[in-house]
N, C-alpha and C positions, 0 to 999 in steps of 0.2 A: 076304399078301392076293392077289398073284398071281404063283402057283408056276410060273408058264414065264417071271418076268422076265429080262429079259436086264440084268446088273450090271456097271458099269464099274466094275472096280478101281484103285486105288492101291495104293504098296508102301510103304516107309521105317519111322522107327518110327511116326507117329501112328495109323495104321489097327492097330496090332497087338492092341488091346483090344477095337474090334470082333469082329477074327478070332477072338479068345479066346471071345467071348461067342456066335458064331454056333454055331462050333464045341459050345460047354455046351448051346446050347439044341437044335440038334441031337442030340445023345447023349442027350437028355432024353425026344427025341423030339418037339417043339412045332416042326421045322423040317423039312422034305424039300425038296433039292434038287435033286432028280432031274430036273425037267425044266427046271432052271435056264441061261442060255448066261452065260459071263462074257467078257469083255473089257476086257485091261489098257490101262492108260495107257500104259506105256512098256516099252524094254528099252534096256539098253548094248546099243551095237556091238560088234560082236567077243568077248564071249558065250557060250559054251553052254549049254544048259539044265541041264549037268551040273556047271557053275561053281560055285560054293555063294554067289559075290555078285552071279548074275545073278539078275533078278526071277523067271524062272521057277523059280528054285530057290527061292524066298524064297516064291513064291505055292504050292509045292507044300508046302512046311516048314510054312506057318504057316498053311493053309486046306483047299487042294485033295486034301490026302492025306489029311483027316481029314473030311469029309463024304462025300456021295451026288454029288455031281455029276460027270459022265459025261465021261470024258477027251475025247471026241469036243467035246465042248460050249462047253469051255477054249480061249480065244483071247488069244497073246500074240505082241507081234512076234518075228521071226525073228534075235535078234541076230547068226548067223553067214551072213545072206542079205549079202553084199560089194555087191549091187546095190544102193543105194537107192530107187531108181525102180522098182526092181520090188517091193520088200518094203513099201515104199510105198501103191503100189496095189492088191498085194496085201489089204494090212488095212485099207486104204477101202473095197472091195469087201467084205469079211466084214459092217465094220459096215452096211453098206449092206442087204446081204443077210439084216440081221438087224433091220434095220426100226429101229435107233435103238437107245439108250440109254434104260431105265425109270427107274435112278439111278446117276446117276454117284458114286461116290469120291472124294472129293478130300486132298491136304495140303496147303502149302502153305509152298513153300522163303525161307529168310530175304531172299532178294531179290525174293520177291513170285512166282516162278513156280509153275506149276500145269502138271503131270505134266511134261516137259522144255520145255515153251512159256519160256525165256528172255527178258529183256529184251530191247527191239529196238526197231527202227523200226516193226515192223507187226506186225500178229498174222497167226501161219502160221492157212489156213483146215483144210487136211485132214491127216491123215498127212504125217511129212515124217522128215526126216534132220537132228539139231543137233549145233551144234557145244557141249560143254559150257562153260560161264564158267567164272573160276578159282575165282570164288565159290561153286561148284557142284562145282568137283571139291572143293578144300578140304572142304567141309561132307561129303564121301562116303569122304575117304581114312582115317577113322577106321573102315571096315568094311574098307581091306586092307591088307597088309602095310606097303605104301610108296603116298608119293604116286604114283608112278612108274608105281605096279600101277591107277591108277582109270582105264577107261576114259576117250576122250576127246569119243565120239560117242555120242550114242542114238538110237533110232526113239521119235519122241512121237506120241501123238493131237494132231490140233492144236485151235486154240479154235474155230472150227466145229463139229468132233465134240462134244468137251465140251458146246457153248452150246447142243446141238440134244439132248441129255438132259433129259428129260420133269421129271427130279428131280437136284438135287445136295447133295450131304452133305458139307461140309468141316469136318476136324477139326485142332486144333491146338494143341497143348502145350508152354510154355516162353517165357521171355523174348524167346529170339531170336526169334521169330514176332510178337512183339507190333507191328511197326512196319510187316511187312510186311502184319499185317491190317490197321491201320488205314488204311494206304495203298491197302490193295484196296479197304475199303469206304467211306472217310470222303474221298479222296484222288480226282484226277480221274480218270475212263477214259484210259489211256494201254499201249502196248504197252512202255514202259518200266516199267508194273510190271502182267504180266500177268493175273496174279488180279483187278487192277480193274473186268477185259470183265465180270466177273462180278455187277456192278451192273445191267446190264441184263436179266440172269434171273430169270424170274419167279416161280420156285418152288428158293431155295437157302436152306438151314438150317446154320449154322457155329454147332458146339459146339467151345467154347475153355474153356480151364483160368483162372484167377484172373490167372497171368501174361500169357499170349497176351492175354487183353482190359486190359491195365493200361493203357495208353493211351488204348483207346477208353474206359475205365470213367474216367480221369482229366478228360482232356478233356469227358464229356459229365459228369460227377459224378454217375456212377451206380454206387450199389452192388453188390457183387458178391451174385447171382441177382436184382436187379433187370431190366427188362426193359429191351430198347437199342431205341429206333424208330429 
């Protein structure tokens, strides 16, 4: 409904059935995204696009190599930028310069984080540089060789960027997700579990599987495609 949106993506496995589907409907023809801009949530540090488990390999594998949209238009951070302060502000400036976020992407990791925004004492407000948890690499070492091999930094958007998208999509599949939803949406606002900032947004839509909602569906005794207030 509007073909110059600018898209925040996410990567890991939950978004992969959107990409599947965007992808169908485009080869159908029902999708042009030619005047599309995207911008990702995150990348590892240290990185290259030519990695095959860096996100830009992942966004080009599973989206960007099979639509219309104009390389030029594609925004992701710089994982081999060594500077953080400048790769930094470098991609504060793009979103800036792109007027916001129309909808953002989300997943959402078994400890409650939202694109690398970790637990913490405070919510990071723009771009930033993190250090991963070991809860974070653990869940990531099953895509490389060795624990040894998972990155230990990334460049995230921070909850600012995020909270200041027009629109947010999260999706979620799997047991393990189950506690970290209910925690985001049932559980206080606290930057100990970041996904919670997310209660204050006025327009987010979370589509979860039977397991992802088993807690909230327990808790409130609501059946599953019952409607959750």
């Amino acid at each position: 409904m509007k073909p110059d949106a600018v898209l925040g993506l996410a990567t890991g496995e939950s978004p992969i059935g959107t990409y599947k589907q965007l992808i169908e409907w485009y080869n159908k023809g029902d999708l042009d995204f030619s005047e599309i801009h995207t911008v990702n949530l995150d990348e590892y540090k240290g990185l290259s696009p030519e990695n095959p488990q860096s996100y830009a390999y992942y966004m080009s594998t599973n989206l960007l190599n099979h639509v219309n949209i104009p390389k030029e238009n594609t925004n992701i951070p710089n994982g081999l930028e060594d500077d953080s302060e400048v790769e930094c502000a470098r991609y504060d400036n793009i979103l800036h310069s792109l007027g916001g976020i129309d909808l953002q992407l989300l997943g959402i990791g078994g400890n409650g984080h939202i694109g690398f925004n970790e637990p913490g004492n405070n919510f990071n407000k723009e771009t930033h540089c993190v250090t991963l948890t070991e809860n974070t690499i653990q869940a990531n070492a099953r895509f490389f060789d060795s624990i040894d091999d998972v990155p230990k930094y990334a460049y995230t958007m921070g909850i600012k960027n995020i909270m200041q998208a027009k629109g947010i999509l999260l999706i979620a599949s799997g047991a393990a997700k189950a506690q970290a939803l209910y925690d985001s949406f049932y559980g206080p606002i606290t930057p100990s579990v970041p996904g919670s900032i997310l209660q204050l947004h006025n327009n987010v839509t979370v589509i979860a599987d039977e397991a992802a909602l088993s807690i909230i569906l327990k808790e409130h005794e609501i059946t599953p495609g019952g409607h959750i207030k």
